[in-house]
C-alpha positions in Angstrom: 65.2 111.5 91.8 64.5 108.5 94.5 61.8 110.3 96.9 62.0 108.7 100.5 58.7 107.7 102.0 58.8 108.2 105.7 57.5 105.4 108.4 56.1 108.1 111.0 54.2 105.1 113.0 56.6 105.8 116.3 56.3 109.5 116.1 53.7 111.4 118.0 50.9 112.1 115.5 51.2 116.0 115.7 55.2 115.9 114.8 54.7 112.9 111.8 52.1 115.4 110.3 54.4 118.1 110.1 57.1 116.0 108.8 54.4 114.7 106.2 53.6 118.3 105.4 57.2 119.5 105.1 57.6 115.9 102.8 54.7 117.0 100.7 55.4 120.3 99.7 59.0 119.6 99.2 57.8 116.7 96.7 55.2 118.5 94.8 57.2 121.7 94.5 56.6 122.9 90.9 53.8 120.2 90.6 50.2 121.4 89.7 49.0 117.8 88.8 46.2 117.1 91.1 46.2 113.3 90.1 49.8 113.1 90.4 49.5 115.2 94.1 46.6 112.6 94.9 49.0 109.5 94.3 51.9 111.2 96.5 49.4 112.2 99.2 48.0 108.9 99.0 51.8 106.9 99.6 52.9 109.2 102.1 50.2 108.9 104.3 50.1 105.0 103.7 53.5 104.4 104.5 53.6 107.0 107.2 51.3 105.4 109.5 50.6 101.8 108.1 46.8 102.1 107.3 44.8 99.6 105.8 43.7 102.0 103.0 44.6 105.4 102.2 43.3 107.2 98.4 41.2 109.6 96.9 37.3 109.6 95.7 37.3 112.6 93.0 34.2 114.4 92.3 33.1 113.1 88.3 29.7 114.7 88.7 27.9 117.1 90.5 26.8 114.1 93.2 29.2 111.6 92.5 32.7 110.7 93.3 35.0 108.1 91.6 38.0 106.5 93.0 40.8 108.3 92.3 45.0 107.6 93.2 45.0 105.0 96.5 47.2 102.5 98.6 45.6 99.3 99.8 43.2 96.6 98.4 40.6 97.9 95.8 38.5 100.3 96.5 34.8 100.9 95.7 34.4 102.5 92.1 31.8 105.1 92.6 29.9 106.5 95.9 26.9 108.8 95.6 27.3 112.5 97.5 25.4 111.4 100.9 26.4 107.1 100.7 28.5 105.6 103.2 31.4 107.9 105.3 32.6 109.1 101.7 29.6 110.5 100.4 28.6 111.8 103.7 31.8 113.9 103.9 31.0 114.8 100.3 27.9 116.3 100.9 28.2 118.0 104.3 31.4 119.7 103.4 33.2 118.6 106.6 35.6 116.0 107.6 33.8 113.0 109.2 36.1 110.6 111.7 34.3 107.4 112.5 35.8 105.4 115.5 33.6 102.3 114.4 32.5 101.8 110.8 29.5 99.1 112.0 27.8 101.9 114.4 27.9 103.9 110.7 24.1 103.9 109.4 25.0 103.0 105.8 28.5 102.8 106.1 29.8 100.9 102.6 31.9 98.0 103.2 35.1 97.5 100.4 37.8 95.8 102.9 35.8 94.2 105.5 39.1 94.6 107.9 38.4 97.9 108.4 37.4 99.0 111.6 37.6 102.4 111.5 38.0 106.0 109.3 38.4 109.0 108.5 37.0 111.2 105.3 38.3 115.1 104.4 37.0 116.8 102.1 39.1 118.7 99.5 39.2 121.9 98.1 40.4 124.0 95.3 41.3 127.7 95.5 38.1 128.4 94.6 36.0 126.5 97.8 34.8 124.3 95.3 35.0 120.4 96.1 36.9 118.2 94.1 37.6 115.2 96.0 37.7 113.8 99.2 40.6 111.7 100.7 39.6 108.9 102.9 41.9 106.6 105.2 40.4 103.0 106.4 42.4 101.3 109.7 41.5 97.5 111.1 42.1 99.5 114.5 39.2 100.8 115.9 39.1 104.4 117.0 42.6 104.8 115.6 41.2 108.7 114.4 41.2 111.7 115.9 41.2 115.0 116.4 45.2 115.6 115.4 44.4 113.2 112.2 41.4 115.6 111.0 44.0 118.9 111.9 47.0 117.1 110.0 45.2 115.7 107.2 43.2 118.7 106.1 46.5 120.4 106.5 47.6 118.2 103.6 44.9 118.6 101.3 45.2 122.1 101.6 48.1 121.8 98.6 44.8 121.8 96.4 43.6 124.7 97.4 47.3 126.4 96.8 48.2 124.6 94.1 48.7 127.2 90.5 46.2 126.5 88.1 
């Protein structure tokens, strides 16, 4: 079956995430894959909004991540817990928006187009991190408050998903 990948750029942000979370769930129904939930995750908030990079770091060790399913230009291959905006989500257990990724204090550069982003942690069913999903835009400040609501709505399919 053909999925459809929605364009949600003309939509106000707090309707396209509830379209994207009706999407999700309708797609992944009967799916406990994480990796294969990180790649759909990954393309429907890509081609929802148009960011410059949208994917998945994926907890390897206990204080590192490695890149997991993404959209966009390559990514870095492995961020220590506390690094850059990824690690820094990693370790504090929160979501962490940043309007500009130069005011950052050791914010990692992979696409230098990026201007700002956005990291979410993500959970399983047990609390227990497994990844976090982060989304890069060449906008600045193009993050906020309804993107950190609507996206760890999304990654909450991890913490529902059957074992």
């Amino acid at each position: 079956m053909a999925e459809l990948t929605l364009d949600l750029r003309n939509v106000p942000k707090g309707d396209a995430y509830d379209q994207l979370e009706i999407q999700l769930h309708a797609v992944l129904a009967g799916i406990s894959d994480e990796i294969a939930a990180m790649a759909t995750i990954s393309a429907l908030v890509q081609n929802a909004f148009g960011h410059l990079w949208t994917g998945f770091y994926r907890v390897v060790e206990p204080r590192l991540l490695r890149i997991g399913p993404y959209q966009g230009t390559l990514g870095c291959l492995e961020i220590t817990f506390g690094k850059g905006v990824c690690g820094t989500a990693a370790a504090e257990r929160r979501t962490v928006i940043v309007p500009d990724v130069t005011a950052f204090p050791g914010h990692i550069t992979c696409d230098a187009r990026a201007r700002s982003e956005i990291v979410v942690p993500v959970f399983d069913s047990s609390d227990v991190l497994v990844a976090v999903l982060d989304v890069d835009s060449s906008s600045p400040s193009a993050f906020d408050d309804l993107d950190r609501a609507g996206l760890e709505r999304l990654v909450r399919w991890f913490a529902r998903r059957r074992q």
